[in-house]
C-alpha positions in Angstrom: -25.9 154.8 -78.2 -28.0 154.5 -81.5 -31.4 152.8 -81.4 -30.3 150.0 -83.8 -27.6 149.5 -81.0 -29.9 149.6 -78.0 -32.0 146.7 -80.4 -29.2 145.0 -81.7 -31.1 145.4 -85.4 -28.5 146.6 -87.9 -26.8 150.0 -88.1 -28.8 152.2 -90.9 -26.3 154.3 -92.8 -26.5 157.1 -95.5 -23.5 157.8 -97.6 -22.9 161.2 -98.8 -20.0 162.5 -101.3 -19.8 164.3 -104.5 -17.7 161.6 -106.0 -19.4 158.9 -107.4 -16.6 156.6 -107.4 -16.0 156.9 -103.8 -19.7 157.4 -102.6 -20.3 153.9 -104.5 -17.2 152.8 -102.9 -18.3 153.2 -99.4 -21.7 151.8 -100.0 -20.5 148.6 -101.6 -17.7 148.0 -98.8 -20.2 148.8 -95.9 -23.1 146.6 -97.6 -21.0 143.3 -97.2 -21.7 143.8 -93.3 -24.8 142.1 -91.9 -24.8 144.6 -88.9 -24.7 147.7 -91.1 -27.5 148.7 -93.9 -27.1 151.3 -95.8 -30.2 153.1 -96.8 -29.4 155.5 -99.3 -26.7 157.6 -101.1 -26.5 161.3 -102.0 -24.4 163.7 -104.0 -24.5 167.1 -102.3 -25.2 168.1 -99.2 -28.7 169.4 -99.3 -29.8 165.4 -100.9 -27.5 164.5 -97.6 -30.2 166.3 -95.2 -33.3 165.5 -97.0 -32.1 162.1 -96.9 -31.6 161.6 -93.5 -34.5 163.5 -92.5 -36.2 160.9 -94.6 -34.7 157.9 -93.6 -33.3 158.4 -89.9 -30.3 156.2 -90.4 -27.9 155.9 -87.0 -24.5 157.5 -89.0 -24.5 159.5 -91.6 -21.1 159.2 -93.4 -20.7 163.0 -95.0 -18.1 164.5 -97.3 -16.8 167.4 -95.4 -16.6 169.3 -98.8 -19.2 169.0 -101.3 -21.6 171.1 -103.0 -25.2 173.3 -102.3 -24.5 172.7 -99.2 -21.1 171.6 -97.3 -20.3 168.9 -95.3 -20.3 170.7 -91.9 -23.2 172.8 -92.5 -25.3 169.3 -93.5 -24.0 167.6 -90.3 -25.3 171.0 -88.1 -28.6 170.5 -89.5 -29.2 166.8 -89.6 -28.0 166.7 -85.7 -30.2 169.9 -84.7 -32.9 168.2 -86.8 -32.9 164.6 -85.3 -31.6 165.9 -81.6 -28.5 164.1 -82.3 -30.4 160.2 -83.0 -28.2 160.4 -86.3 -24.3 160.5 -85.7 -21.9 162.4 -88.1 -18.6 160.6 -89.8 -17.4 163.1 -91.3 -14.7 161.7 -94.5 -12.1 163.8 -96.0 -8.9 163.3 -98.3 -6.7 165.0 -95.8 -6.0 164.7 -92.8 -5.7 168.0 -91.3 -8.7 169.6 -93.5 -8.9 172.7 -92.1 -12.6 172.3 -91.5 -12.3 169.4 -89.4 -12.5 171.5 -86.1 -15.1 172.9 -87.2 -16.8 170.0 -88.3 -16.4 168.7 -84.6 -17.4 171.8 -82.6 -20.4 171.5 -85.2 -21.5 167.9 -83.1 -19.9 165.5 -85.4 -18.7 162.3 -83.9 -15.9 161.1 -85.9 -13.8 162.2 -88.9 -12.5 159.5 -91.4 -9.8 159.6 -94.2 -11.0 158.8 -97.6 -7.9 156.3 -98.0 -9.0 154.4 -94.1 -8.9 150.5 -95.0 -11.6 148.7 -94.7 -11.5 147.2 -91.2 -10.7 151.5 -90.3 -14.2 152.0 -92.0 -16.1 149.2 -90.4 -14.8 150.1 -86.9 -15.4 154.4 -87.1 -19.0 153.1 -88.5 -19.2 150.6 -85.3 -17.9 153.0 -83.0 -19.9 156.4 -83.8 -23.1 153.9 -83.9 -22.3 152.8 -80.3 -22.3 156.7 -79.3 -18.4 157.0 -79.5 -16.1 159.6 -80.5 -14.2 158.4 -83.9 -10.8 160.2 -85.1 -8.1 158.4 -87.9 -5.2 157.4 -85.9 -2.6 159.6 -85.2 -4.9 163.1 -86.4 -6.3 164.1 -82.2 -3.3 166.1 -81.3 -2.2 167.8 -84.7 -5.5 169.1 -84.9 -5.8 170.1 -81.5 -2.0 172.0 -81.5 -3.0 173.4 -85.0 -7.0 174.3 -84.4 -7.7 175.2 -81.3 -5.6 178.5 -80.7 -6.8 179.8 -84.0 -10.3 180.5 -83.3 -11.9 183.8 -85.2 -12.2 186.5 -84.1 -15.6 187.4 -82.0 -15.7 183.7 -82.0 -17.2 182.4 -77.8 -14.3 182.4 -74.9 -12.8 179.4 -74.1 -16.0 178.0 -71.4 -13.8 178.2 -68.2 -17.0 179.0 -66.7 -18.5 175.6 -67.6 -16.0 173.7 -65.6 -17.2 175.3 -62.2 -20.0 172.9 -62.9 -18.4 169.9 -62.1 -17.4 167.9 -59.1 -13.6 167.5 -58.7 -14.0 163.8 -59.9 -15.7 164.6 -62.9 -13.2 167.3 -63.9 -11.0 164.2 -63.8 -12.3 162.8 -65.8 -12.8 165.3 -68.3 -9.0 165.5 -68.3 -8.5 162.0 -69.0 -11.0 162.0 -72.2 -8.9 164.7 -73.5 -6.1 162.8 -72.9 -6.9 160.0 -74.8 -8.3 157.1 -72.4 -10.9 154.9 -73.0 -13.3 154.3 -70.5 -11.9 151.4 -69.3 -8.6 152.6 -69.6 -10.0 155.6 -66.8 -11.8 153.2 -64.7 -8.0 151.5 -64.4 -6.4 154.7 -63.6 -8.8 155.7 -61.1 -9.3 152.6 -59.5 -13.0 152.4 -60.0 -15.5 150.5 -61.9 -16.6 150.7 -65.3 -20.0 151.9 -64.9 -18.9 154.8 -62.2 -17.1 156.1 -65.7 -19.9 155.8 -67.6 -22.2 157.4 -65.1 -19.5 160.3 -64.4 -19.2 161.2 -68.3 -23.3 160.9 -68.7 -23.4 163.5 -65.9 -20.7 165.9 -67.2 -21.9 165.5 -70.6 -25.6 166.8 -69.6 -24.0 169.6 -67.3 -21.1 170.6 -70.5 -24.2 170.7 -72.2 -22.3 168.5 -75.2 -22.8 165.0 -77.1 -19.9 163.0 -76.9 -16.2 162.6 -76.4 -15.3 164.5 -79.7 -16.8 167.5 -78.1 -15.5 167.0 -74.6 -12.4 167.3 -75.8 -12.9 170.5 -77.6 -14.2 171.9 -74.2 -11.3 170.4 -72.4 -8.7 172.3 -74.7 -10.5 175.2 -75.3 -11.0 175.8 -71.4 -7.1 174.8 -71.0 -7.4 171.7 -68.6 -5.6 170.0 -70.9 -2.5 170.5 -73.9 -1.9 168.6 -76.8 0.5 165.9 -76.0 -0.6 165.9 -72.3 -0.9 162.6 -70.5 -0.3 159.0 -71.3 0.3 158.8 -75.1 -1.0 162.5 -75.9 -4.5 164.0 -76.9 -6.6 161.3 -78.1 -10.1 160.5 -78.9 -11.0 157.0 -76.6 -13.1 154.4 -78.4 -14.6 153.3 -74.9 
């Protein structure tokens, strides 16, 4: 959870994209919210990093192709740079980019389609300010299936090793994240309270070594616990 969450003081965004149409787009839809404030706009992605080393904003909403500097390489930085206080949205025009695995296994939080309506917007914005994992509907398990056994070459194992580190329960519920359940949707299925969850994913995230549910479920798939179209709807990002 950001800060401005934690406060309950508006979300501070950046906007970053190459187009000024749809940069000025962006920023005019997400000013007409009087939870979210949007404190600056850049055109590349090296202005994207100096900006938000600058400002601080909770999400930073970041072309995933622009250029000096591209949209995945920006979000690396501005996440190693803040310790993850600012979230990543990444926004592309298609919605199986082939950098979008990337752009997740790089930390960010969400990835948006440049044609999402405007309540889609408002509620990735929400969601990735409130800590949460953000994905269009209907992208999670295409870009699973099609991403995650194409890895290059020399590229890390699959962390099999990482999941000796956790307790049988938490394992579950590693598996249920990948599958697509919220957290309220796992306390149901496991027949325990909300807060349990919440404590269980804080403690496998901090022994995963990872962020949030975006990269959860890369560990999940990668290590084979789970396959796309697994479980109760198929691979899924929760927004719980």
């Amino acid at each position: 959870m950001t800060a401005a969450a934690r406060a309950g003081e508006p979300i501070r965004a950046i906007v970053a994209d190459d187009q000024a149409v749809v940069r000025t787009g962006f920023v005019n839809l997400l000013s007409t919210q009087d939870d979210i404030d949007v404190v600056g706009e850049a055109e590349d992605g090296e202005q994207a990093v100096a900006l938000a080393l600058a400002e601080r904003p909770d999400v930073a909403l970041l072309d995933i192709r622009m250029p000096r500097l591209d949209g995945i390489q920006a979000a690396r930085t501005i996440l190693e740079e803040t310790d993850g206080a600012t979230k990543a949205l990444m926004l592309t025009t298609f919605d199986l980019d082939q950098y979008v695995y990337d752009a997740l296994a790089a930390g960010a939080s969400g990835f948006l389609l440049k044609d999402a309506t405007f309540p889609e917007l408002l509620h990735a914005v929400r969601v990735v300010a409130a800590g949460d994992a953000m994905l269009a509907p209907g992208i999670t398990r295409r870009l699973i299936a099609q991403f995650t056994p194409r890895r290059p070459p020399g590229a890390q194992p699959p962390p099999t090793a990482l999941l000796d580190r956790l307790t049988a329960r938490e394992s579950e519920v590693l598996l249920l994240i990948a599958q697509g359940l919220s957290n309220a949707e796992i306390a149901d299925h496991l027949t325990i309270t909300d807060h349990t969850v919440k404590t269980h994913i804080n403690r496998l995230f901090a022994k995963l070594g990872i962020r949030d549910r975006a990269q959860a479920v890369i560990v999940a798939y990668e290590a084979g616990l789970v396959t796309p179209g697994q479980g109760p709807g198929g691979a899924g990002f929760g927004t719980g």
